[in-house]
C-alpha positions as CSV (number, residue, x, y, z in Angstrom):
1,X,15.2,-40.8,21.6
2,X,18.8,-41.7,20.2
3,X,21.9,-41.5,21.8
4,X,24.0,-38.9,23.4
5,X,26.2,-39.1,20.4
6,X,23.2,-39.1,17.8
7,X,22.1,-35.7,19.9
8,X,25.5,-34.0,19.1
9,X,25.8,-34.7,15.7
10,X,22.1,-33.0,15.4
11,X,23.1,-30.4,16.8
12,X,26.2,-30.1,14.4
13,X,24.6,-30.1,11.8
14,X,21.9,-27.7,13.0
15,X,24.6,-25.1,13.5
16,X,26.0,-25.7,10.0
17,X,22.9,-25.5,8.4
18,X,22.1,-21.9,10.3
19,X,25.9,-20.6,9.4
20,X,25.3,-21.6,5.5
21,X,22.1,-19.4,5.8
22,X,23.7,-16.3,7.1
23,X,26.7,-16.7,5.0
24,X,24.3,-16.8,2.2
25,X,22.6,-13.5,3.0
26,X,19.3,-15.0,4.6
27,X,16.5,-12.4,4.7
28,X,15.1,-9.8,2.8
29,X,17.7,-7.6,3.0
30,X,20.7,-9.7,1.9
31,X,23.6,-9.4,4.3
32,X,26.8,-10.9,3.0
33,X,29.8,-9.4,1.8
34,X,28.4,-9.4,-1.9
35,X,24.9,-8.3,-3.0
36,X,22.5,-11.6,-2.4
37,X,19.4,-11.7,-4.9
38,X,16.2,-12.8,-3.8
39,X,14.8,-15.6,-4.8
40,X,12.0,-13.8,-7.0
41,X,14.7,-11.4,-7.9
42,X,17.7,-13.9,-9.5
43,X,16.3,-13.7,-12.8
44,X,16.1,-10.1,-13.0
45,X,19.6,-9.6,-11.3
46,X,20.8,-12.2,-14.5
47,X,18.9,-9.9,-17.0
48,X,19.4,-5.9,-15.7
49,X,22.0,-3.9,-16.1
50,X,23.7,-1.2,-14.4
51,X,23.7,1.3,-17.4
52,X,25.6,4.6,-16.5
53,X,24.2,6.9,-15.6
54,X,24.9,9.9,-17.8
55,X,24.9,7.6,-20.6
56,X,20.8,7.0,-19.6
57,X,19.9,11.1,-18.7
58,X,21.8,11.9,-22.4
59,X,20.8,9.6,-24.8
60,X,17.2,7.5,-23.4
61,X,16.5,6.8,-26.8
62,X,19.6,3.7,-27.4
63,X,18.3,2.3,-24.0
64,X,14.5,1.8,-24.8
65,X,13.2,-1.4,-24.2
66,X,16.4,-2.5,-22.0
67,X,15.9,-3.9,-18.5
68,X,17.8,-1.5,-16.2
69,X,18.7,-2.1,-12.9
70,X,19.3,0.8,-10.4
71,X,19.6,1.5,-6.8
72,X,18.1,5.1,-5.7
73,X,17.5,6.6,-2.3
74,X,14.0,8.0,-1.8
75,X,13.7,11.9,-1.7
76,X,10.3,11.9,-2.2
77,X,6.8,10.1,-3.6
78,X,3.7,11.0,-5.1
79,X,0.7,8.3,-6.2
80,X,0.0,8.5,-9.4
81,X,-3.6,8.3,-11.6
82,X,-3.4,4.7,-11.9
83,X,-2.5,3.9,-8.3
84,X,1.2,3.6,-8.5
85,X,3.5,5.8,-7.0
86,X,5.7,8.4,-9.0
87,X,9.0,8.3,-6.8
88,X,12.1,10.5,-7.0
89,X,15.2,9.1,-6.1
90,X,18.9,10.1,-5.9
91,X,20.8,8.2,-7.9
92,X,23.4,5.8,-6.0
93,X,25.7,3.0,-8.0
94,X,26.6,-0.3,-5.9
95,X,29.6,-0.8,-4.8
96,X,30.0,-4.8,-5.7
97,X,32.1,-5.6,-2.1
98,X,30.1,-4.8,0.7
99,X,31.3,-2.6,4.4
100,X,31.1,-5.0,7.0
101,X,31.6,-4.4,10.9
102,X,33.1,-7.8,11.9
103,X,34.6,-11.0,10.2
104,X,30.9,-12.2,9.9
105,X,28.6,-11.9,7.1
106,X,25.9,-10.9,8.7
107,X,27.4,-7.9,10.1
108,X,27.5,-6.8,6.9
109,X,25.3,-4.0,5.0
110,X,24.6,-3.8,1.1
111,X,26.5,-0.4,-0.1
112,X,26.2,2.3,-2.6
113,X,27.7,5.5,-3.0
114,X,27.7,8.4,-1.3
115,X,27.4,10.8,-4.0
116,X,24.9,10.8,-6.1
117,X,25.4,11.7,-10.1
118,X,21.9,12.9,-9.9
119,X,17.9,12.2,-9.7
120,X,15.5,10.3,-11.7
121,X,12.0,8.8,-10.9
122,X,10.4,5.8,-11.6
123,X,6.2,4.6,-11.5
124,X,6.6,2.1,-8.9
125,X,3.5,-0.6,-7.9
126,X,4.2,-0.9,-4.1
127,X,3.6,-4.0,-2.4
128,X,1.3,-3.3,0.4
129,X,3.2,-4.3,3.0
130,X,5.7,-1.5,2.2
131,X,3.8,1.3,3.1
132,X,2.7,0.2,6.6
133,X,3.3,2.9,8.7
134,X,6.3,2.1,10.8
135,X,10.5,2.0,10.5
136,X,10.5,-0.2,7.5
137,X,8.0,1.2,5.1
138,X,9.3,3.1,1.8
139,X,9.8,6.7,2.8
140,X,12.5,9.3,1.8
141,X,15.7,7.6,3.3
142,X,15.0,4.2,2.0
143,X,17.2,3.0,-0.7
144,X,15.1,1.1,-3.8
145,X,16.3,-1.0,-6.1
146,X,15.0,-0.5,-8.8
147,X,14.4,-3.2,-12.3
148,X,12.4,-0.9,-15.1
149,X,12.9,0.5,-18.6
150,X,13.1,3.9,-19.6
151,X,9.5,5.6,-20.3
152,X,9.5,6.1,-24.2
153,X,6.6,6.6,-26.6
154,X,6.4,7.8,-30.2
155,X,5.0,11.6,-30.8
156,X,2.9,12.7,-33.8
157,X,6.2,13.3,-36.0
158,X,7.2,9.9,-35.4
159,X,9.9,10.6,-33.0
160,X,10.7,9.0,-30.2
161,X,10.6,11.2,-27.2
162,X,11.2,9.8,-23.4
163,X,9.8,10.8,-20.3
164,X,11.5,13.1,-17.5
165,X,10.7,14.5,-14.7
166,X,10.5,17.9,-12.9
167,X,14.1,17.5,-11.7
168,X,15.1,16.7,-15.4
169,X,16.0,13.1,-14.5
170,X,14.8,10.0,-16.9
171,X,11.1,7.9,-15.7
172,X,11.5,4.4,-15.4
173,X,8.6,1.8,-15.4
174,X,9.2,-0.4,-12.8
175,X,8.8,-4.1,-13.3
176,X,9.9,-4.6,-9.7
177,X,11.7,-3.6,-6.9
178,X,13.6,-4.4,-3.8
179,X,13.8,-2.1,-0.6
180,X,16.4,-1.5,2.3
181,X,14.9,0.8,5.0
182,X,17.9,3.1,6.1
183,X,18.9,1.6,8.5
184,X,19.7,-1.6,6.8
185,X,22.2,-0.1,3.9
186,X,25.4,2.1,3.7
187,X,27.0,4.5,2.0
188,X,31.0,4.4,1.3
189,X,30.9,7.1,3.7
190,X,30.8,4.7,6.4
191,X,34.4,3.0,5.2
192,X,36.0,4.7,8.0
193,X,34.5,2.7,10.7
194,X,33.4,-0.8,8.8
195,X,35.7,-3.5,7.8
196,X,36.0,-4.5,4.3
């Protein structure tokens, strides 16, 4: 049974072990005051790269082949012929220090923009479980990041030509993704009534 003393120091370290685990961003979605990769994500996150924007939309061609690594809020999604979904996104960059609402980490919300410097789309191979019907499945609202590389192919004059879409924004190929239904993100709009 132990003694009352061996009982308090479980508990002790119980508690410590559960405030390491928030601080560290437990949970899908990563609270902590800086962005917290998933386990199956950290290699990714050590590999992709937040290109600019306008740098990708202008010149697709110098990024082929590169892992990029992009956050986008849903606008709307399509499936595709070959079962994945074709889904257009605002564009959104992180912000790399997080809005939080109290001195915890856990009240606090991955962030991105507000404005957006424009659209793009990317072939996405959804997990099942994200497109349950209910709160938490990928809809327009939900903000994706997004790991992929620019959709490029060779035409018949040997050129390289990339993919966009309707909206004249670059496709992506998605390798993988992560998802934050809306109500687990913010924009920097919300600075006004979140902590830093």
């Amino acid at each position: 049974m132990g003694t009352a003393n061996d009982r308090i120091i479980a508990a002790s370290l119980a508690c410590c072990l559960a405030s390491v685990l928030a601080g560290c961003g437990a949970g899908p979605y990563g609270f902590g005051r800086e962005y917290v990769p998933l386990r199956e994500e950290r290699a990714l996150h050590e590999q992709g790269v937040e290109y600019p924007y306008a740098a990708i939309v202008t010149g697709p061609t110098e990024y082929q082949g590169k892992l990029l690594a992009w956050f986008g809020v849903v606008e709307a999604m399509d499936q595709a012929p070959d079962g994945r979904y074709l889904v257009r996104m605002a564009h959104r960059k992180h912000q790399e220090r997080h809005l939080c609402d109290g001195e915890s980490s856990d009240s606090c919300r991955v962030t991105v923009q507000f404005s957006s410097q424009g659209g793009f789309s990317a072939l996405v191979d959804f997990r099942p479980a994200d497109l349950v019907p209910g709160l938490d499945k990928v809809q327009p609202g939900t903000l994706l990041r997004i790991f992929g590389k620019v959709r490029c192919e060779e035409n018949d004059d040997e050129q390289v030509e990339c993919e966009y879409d309707e909206q004249g924004g670059i496709v992506l190929d998605a390798s993988w993704y992560r998802q934050w239904p809306a109500r687990y993100y913010v924009t920097t709009r919300a600075a006004g009534g979140m902590r830093r």
